[in-house]
N, C-alpha and C positions, 0 to 999 in steps of 0.2 A: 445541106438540107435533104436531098435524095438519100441520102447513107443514112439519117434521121428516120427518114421516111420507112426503108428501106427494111432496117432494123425494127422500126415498128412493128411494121405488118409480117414479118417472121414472129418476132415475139407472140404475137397478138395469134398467130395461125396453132402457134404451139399449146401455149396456154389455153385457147379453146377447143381444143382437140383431144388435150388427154385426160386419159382415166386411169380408175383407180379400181385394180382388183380387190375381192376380198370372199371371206367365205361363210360370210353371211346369207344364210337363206329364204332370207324372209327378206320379197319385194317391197320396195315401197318403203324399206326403215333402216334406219342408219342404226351403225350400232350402238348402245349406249355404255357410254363410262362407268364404271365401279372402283369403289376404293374400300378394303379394308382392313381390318388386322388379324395376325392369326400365329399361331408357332406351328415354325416347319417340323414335319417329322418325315423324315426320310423314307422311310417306310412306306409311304405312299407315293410315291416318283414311278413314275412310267418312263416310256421309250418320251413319250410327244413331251413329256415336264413333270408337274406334280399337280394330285387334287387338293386344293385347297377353298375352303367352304361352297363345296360344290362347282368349282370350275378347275378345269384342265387349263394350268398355268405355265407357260413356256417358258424353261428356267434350264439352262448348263445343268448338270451332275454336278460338274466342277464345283460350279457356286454354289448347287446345295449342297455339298457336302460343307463347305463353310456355314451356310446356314442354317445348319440342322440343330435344332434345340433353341434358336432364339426367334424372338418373336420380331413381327415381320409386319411392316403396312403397306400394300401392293395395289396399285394403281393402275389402271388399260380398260381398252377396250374390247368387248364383249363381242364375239362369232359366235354363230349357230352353227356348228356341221350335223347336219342331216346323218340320221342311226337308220340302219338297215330297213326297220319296221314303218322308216317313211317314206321307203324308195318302193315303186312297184316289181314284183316278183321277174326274174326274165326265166325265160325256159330255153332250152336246145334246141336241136331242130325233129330231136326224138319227142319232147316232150316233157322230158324231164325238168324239173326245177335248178334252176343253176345255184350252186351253195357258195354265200359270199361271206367272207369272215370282216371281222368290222366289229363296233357298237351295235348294239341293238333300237336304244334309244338315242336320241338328239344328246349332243354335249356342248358346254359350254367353254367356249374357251379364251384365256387372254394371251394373244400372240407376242405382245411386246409391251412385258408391264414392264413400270418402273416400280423400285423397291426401294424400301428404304429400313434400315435396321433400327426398330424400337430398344428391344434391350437384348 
């Protein structure tokens, strides 16, 4: 019964203690699910994944280069990273405007969709 006990209130300590990061920037809201369809075109892949209907989608090279040309229904969760023009300016201690490379605007991105190959 103590070992019962015992193991409980570990469990119980851990489970109410942990968190979840993420890169959502909007307090107060979780991020919401999207699902759509779309054909990959390679051609639009970046370092971070590919644009697809307007969001930056977390996807291997490897896999798209198998995926490129068919059509695609992709599923995840939605992050907001904050673009340049939402973060306030910093300057040096001359003065000068410090020059940050980046997005400009906010993007959307699905970190870990699932896919699934229509045709």
């Amino acid at each position: 019964m103590k070992y019962t006990l015992t193991l409980f209130f570990i469990l119980f300590y851990l489970f109410s203690f942990s968190q979840a990061a993420t890169l959502n920037s909007q307090p107060g809201k979780t991020p919401k699910c999207v699902t759509f369809i779309t054909k990959v075109d390679i051609a639009n892949a970046t370092k971070e994944g590919i644009y697809l209907n307007g969001y930056v989608v977390n996807i291997d090279y490897g896999q798209l280069k198998n995926l490129n040309g068919k059509t695609i229904k992709v599923t995840g969760k939605v992050t907001i990273v904050k673009g340049l023009n939402s973060e306030p300016k910093e300057y040096d201690k001359n003065g000068q405007e410090i020059i940050k490379q980046g997005r400009s605007e906010d993007s959307k991105h699905i970190l870990s969709p699932k896919i699934k190959i229509i045709k």
